[in-house]
N, C-alpha and C positions, 0 to 999 in steps of 0.2 A: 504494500500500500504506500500511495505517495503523501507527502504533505499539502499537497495540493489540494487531495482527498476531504481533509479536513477542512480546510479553508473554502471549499465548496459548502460542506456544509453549514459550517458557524457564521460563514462570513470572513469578509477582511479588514473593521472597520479593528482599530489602534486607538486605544485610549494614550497619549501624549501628552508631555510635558514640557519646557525651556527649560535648558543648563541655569539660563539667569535664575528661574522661579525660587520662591523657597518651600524648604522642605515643609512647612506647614501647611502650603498649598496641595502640596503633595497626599501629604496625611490625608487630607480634607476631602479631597478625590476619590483617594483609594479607599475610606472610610466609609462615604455616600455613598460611592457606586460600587462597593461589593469587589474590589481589584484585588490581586493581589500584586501588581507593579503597573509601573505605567515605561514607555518607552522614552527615551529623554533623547531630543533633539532641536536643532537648531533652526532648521526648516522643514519639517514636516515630512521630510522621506529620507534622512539620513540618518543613521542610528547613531548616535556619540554613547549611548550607553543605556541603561534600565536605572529606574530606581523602584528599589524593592522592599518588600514590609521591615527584611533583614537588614537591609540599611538604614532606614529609619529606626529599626531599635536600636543596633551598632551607635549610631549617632547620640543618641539619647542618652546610651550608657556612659561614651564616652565625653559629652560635651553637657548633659545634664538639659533643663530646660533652655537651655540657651541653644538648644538643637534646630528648635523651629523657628528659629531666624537663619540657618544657614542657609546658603544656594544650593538648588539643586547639584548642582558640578560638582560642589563638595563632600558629598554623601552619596554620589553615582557609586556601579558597579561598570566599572569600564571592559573594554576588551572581552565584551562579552561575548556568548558563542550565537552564530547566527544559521540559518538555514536556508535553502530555493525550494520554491513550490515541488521542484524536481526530486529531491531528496524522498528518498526512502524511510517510513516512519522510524523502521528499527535502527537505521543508522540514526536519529533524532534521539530514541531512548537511550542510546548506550550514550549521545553526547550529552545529555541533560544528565545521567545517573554520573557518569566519569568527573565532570564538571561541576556539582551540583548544583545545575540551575533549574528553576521550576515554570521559568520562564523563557522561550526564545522567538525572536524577533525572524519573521521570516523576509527575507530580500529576496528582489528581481533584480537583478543588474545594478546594483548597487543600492539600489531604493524599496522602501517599507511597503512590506505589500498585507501583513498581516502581522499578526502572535499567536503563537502554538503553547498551550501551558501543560504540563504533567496532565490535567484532569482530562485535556482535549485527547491525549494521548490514549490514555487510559477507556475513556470511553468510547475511543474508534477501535481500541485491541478486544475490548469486550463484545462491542456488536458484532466483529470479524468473528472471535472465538464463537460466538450463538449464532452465524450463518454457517460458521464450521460442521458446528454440531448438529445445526437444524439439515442441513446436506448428507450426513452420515447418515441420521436419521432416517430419512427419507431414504436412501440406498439401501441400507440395512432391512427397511420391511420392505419395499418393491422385491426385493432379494428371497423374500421366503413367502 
């Protein structure tokens, strides 16, 4: 299965943020709308990085209330790992479990075209698993 896959069916819309923002806008974001990261760039189809729940507690821990004044850019997850529609899910799992990320940003030619998270993962390897099964099934009594 591709990541494409996915993206057909959830959609490609990217919750986004600015490196300038601060991390309290961020919180605010991710809190209302149920995220668990947002993509952070500069114009809206290049990825500079993620910022993620992890980073804002990282932040917190180490900077204390004074956290949600900082800029995004300061509390980003950089060089983080990216994917093409092209790519094959399971090469996606092993790079999110290798890397630990629960989030990745998927590119076309250099530009955001989506975000694939663990859950989306997860629930496109489950449906496959129950068309697996539901195909067996069916062979297995045509069979007898």
């Amino acid at each position: 299965m591709l990541v494409e896959t996915i993206l057909r069916a959830k959609g490609g819309a990217v919750e986004t943020i600015e490196p300038d923002d601060l991390a309290r806008m961020a919180a605010h974001r991710m809190a209302t709308r149920r995220l668990g990261c947002l993509v952070v760039t500069r114009d809206g189809s290049h990825v500079d990085g993620l910022v993620t729940e992890r980073d804002l507690v990282r932040a917190l821990a180490v900077r204390g209330p004074e956290a949600s004044n900082c800029r995004v850019r300061d509390i980003m997850s950089r060089d983080v790992p990216l994917c093409a529609p092209g790519d094959q899910v399971a090469s996606l799992m092993r790079t999110m479990t290798d890397r630990r990320y629960r989030h990745v940003p998927v590119v076309r030619e250099g530009v955001l075209v989506g975000l694939v998270s663990i859950g989306d993962v997860v629930k496109f390897r489950l449906d496959d698993m129950e068309l697996e099964t539901s195909v067996l099934r069916d062979v297995h009594t045509s069979a007898h």
